[in-house]
TIMARFI-502586 format. One line per 8 residues: number of its first residue (from 1); for each residue x negated, z, y of C-alpha. Coordinates in pm, whole numbers, plus 50000, padded with zeros to 5 digits. Layout:
NUM = X,Z,Y | ...
***
This chain:
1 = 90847,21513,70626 | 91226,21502,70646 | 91453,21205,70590 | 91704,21021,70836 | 92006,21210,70619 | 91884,21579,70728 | 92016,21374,71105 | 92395,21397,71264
9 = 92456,21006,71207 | 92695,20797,71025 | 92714,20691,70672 | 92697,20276,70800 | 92411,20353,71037 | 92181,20624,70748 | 92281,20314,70459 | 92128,20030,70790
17 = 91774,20273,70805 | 91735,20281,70440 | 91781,19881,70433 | 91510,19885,70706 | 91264,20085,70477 | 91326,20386,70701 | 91254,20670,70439 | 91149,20960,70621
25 = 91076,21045,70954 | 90739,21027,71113 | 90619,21306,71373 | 90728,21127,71669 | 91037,21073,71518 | 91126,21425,71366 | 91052,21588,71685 | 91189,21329,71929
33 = 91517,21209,71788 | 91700,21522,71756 | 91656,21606,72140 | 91748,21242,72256 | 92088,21287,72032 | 92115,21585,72238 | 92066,21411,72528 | 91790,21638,72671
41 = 91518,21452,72876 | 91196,21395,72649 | 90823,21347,72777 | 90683,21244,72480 | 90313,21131,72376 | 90279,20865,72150 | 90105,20541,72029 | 90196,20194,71948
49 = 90234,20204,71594 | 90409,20560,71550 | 90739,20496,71531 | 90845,20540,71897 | 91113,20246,71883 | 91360,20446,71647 | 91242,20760,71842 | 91449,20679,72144
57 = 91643,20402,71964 | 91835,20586,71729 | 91949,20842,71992 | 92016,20572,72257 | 92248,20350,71999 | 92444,20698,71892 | 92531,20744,72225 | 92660,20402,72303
65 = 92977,20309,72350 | 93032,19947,72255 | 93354,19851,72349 | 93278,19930,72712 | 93097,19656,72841 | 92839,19808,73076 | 92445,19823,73120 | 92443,20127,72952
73 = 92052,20190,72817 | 91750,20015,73013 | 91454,20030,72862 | 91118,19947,73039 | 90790,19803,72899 | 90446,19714,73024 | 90434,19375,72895 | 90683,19083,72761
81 = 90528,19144,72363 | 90608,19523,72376 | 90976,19427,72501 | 90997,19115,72269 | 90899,19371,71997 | 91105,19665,72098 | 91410,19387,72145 | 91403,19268,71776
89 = 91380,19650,71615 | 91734,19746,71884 | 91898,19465,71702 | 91770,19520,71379 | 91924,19954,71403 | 92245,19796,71591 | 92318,19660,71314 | 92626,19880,71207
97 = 92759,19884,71557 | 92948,19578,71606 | 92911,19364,71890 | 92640,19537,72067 | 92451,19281,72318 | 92107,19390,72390 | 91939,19139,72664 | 91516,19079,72741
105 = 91411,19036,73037 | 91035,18947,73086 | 90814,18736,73352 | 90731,18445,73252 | 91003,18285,73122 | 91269,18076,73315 | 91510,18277,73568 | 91845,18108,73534
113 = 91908,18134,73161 | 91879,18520,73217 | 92122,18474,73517 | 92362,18356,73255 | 92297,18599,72961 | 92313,18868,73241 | 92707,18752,73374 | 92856,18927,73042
121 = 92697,19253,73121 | 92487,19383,72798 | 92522,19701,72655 | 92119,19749,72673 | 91867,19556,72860 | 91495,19595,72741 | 91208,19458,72987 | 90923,19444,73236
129 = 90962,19614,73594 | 90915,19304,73786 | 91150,19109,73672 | 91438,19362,73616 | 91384,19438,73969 | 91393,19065,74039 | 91748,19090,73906 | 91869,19445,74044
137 = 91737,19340,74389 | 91920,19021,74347 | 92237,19206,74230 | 92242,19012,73886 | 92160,19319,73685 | 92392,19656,73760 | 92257,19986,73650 | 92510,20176,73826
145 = 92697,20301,73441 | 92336,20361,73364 | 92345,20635,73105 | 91953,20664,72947 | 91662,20517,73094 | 91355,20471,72875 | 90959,20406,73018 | 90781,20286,72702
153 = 90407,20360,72718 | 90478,20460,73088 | 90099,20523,73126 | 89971,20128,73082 | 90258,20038,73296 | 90147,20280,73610 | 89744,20114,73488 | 89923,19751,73506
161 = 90030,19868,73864 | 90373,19900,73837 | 90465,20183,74006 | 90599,20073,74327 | 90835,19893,74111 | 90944,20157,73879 | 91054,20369,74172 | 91252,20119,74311
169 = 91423,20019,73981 | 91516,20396,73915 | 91645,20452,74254 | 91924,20197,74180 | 92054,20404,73916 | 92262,20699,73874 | 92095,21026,73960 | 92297,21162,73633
177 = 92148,21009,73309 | 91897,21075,73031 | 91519,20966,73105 | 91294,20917,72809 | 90939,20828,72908 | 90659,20750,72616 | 90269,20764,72695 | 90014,20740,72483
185 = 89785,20968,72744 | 89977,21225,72989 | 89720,21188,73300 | 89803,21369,73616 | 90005,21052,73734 | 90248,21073,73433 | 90339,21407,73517 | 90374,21363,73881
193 = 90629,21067,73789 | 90787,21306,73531 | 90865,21551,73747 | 91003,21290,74005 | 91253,21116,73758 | 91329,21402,73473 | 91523,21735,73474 | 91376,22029,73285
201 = 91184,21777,72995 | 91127,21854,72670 | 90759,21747,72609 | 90624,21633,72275 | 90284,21581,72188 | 90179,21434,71822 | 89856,21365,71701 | 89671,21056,71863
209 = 89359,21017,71660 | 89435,20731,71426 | 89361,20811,71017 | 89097,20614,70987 | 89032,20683,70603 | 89095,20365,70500 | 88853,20188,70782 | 88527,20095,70699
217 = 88384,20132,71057 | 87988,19946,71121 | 87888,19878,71427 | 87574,19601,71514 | 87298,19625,71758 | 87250,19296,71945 | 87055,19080,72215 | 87318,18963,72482
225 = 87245,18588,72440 | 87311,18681,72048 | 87665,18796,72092 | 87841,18472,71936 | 87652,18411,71727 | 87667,18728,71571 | 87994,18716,71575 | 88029,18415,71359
233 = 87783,18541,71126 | 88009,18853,71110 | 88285,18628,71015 | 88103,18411,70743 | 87947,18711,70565 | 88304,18903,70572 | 88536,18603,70582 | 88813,18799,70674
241 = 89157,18642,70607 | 89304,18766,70921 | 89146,18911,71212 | 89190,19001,71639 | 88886,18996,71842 | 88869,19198,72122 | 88771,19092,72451 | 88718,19286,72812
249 = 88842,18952,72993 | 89062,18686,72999 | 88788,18453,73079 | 88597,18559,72800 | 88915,18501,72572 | 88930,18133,72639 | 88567,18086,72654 | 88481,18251,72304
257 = 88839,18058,72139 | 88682,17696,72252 | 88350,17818,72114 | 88527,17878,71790 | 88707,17573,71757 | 88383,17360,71849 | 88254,17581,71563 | 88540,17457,71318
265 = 88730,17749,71321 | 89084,17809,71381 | 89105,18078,71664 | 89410,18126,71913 | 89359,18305,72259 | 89607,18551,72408 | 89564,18652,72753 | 89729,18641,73083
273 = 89743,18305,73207 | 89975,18153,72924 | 90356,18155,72983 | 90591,18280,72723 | 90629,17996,72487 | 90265,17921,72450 | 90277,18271,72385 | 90530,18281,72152
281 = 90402,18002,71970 | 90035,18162,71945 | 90167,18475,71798 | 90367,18271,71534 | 90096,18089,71438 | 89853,18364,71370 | 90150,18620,71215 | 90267,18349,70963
289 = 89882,18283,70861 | 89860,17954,71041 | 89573,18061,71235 | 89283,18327,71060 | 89169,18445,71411 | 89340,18602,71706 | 89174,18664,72035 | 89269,18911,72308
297 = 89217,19147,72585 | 89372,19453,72529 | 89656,19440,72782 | 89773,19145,72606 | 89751,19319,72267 | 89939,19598,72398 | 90258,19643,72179 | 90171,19362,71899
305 = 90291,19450,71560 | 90045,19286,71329 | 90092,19342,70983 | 89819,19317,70691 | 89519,19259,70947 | 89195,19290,70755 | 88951,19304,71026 | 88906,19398,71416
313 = 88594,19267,71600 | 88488,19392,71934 | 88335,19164,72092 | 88230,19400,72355 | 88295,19732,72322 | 88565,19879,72550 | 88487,20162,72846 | 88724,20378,72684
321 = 88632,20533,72374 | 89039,20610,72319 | 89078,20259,72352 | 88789,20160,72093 | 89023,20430,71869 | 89318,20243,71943 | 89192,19864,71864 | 89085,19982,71559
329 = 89372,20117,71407 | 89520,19849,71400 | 89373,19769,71053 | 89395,19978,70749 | 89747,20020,70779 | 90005,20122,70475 | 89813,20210,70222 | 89515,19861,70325
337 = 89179,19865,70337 | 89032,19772,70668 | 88749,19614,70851 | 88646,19759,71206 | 88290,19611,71301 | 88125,19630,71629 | 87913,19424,71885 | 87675,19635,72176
345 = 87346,19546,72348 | 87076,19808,72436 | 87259,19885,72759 | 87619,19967,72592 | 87448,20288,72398 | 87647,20505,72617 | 88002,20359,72480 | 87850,20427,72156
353 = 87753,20777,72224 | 88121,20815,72390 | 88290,20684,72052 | 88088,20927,71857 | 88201,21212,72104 | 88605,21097,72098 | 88625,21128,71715 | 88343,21373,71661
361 = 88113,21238,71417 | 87828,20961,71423 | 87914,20606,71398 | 87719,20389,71118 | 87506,20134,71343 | 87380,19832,71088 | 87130,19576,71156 | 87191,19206,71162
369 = 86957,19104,70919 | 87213,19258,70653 | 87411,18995,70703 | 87439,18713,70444 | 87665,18424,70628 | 87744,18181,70378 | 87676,17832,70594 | 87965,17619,70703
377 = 88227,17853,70641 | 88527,17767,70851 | 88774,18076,70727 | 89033,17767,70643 | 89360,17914,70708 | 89680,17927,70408 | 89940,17746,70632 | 90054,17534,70889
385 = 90308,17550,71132 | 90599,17320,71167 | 90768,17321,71505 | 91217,17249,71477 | 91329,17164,71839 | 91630,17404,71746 | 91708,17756,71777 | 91979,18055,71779
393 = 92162,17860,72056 | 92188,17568,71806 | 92328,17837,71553 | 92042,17772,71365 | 91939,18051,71095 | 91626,18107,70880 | 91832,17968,70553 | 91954,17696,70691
401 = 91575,17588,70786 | 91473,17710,70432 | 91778,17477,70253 | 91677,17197,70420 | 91329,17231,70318 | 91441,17302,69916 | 91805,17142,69859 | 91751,16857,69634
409 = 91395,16806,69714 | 91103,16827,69493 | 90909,17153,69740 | 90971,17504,69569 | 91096,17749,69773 | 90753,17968,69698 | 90527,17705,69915 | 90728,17863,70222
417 = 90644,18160,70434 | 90766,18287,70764 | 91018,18138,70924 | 91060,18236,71354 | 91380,18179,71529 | 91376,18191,71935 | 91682,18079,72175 | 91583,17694,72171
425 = 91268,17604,71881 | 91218,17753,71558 | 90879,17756,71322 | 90800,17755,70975 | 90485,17826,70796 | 90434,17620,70487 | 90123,17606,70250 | 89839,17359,70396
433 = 89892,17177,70044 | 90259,17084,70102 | 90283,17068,70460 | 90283,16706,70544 | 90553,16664,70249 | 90758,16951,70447 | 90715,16771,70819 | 90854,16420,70602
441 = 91168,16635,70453 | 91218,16771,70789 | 91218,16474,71035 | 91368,16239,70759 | 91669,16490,70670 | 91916,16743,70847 | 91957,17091,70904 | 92293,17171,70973
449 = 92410,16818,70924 | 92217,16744,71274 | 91836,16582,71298 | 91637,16747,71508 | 91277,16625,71617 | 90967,16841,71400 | 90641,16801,71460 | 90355,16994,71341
457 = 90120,17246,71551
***
């Protein structure tokens, strides 16, 4: 493996990547970021999870120039989590470039505040094809100084149908630029669209199969009127700290949360039909370790950076068997032991037989009656969530939350976890223990030498 410093960058930008924990690069990145600094055209395969981000990042931000105040880099996603994630790690390696503005711009969130974020043209816009053709058609975003275009995991975007609308963004910019497209599969549409939108690409292919040494992998035969109840019998024998369930439908997502609940446990539900801040605020709450269980389809998974998950549950198995591959490796990351267990009926054999054929060897099938649930548990989980009605547009920072909650008061600073800032609400994750002694401090005091209203969620 070879380290950032064997790259052509400056000292302030190699001393930012080894404050980010960026050691050495990862295949993705080795092969990748040298071309983009070279500004060839890449067609590059690669998963959520290998280190795409700084692939195209790095090169993207070395070619900027910041004191010209253009939409230089766009930078498409399938869906608003992959672009809220992909946002936060620009900022994070723009660090050492001063001033650099780097806008989102997702569906489901309100129009006009974009309108305004959009009339001091950023240096780099990251976001979803239908609404960054919302704002090219309506003249509100200008990609005619575009100089790289990126399509992150182009191949769930053209599944998500988005094609129509990829075209039309890339035909409003200039014919002369760099075009970086990411897929975790290279079907026969990728290439077709490759050929359409690149100029003599490079292409890159990594290993896909997730190392999945550290997974303990079982898989349970059921009846189909067993399913959830299986399921929480999986989670009372295992009592996983954290864990996503995986669901084939939305419908299914909502149905199984309000099962859980009624059961006493604390599940959230991510799927489609939420808008951005219950969205948001889901996330939050299951990343800070407010909520034990997270449940989702796998479109609205796509791009989530979960760290420290102990478990993934299928709750049905998916139709793809790379799919299956790619749920599950989302546990037994860095080093962690993880949990991947597995529900299918009779009829599902087939998707069994297909995961056994993807990663070429046989799958260990347990039966239910190995399970020992221990009764009534509820998988409690270690914090709450306290809501601030105050964001970065108040100025508001994580230490100024995190003084309020500790300057001359009696709650050590060790009772708090994660603190989330967004444009206009913040959260905090405090111990269960201390947390109605936290919401007191917080709608009793200041932060900033302003009140602000706190409740908890």
């Amino acid at each position: 493996m070879k380290s950032f410093s064997s790259l052509n960058l400056s000292k302030d930008f190699l001393t930012n990547l080894d404050s980010l924990g960026y050691k050495e690069m990862t295949p993705i990145q080795q092969k990748s970021i040298p071309l983009v600094l070279e500004e060839k055209d890449v067609r590059a395969q690669a998963k959520t999870g290998s280190g795409k981000t700084a692939a195209f990042g790095i090169g993207l931000l070395n070619q900027l120039d910041s004191k010209s105040y253009l939409t230089q880099s766009l930078i498409l996603c399938p869906t608003r989590e992959l672009a809220d994630q992909v946002s936060k790690e620009m900022r994070k390696l723009a660090r050492p470039i001063p001033n650099t503005k780097i806008t989102t711009l997702c569906g489901g969130t309100p129009i006009v505040p974009q309108y305004a974020s959009l009339e001091h043209h950023p240096h780099i816009v990251v976001g979803t094809p239908g609404r960054v053709l919302k704002h090219c058609q309506k003249g509100t975003l200008k990609l005619d100084n575009l100089t790289s275009l990126v399509l992150d995991e182009a191949d769930r975007m053209l599944d998500m149908g988005f094609s129509d609308d990829i075209k039309l963004i890339i035909n409003k910019t200039p014919e002369q630029r760099q075009t970086l497209l990411f897929s975790a599969t290279f079907p026969d549409q990728i290439k077709k669209i490759s050929q359409s939108i690149q100029k003599n690409p490079v292409e890159i292919r990594v290993e896909t199969i997730h190392d999945d040494s550290n997974i303990k992998q079982f898989f349970y035969e059921i009846d189909r009127q067993a399913r959830t109840s299986t399921l929480i019998s999986l989670l009372q024998h295992y009592q996983p700290e954290s864990s996503v369930i995986f669901c084939n439908r939305k419908q299914q997502c909502k149905d199984l949360a309000e099962e859980l609940w009624s059961q006493g446990f604390h599940a959230v539900a991510l799927h489609g039909d939420l808008d951005q801040k219950d969205r948001d605020q889901k996330l939050v709450q299951f990343a800070n370790k407010s909520s034990s269980i997270l449940i989702a389809t796998d479109v609205a998974a796509r791009g989530l950076d979960i760290k420290d998950l102990r478990a993934v549950i299928n709750f049905e198995l998916s139709p793809d068997p790379e799919i299956h591959i790619h749920r599950i490796g989302r546990t037994g990351r860095a080093g962690n032991e993880g949990l991947a267990l597995s529900l299918f009926t009779a009829s599902e054999a087939p998707k069994v037989n297909a995961i056994e054929d993807y990663q070429k060897r046989p799958v260990k099938i347990e039966s239910t009656s190995t399970l020992k649930p221990k009764q009534n548990t509820k998988i409690k989980p270690l914090m709450s969530t306290l809501c601030i009605n105050a964001g970065r547009k108040n100025k508001v920072r994580a230490g100024d939350i995190l003084g309020a909650l500790t300057k001359n008061t009696k709650l050590p600073g060790k009772h708090i976890g994660k603190i989330d800032i967004f444009d206009i609400v913040a959260y905090v994750a405090v111990e269960q223990a201390v947390a109605k002694q936290a919401l007191q401090i917080l709608s009793e005091g200041k932060i900033k030498g302003r009140k602000y209203r706190v409740r908890k969620i």
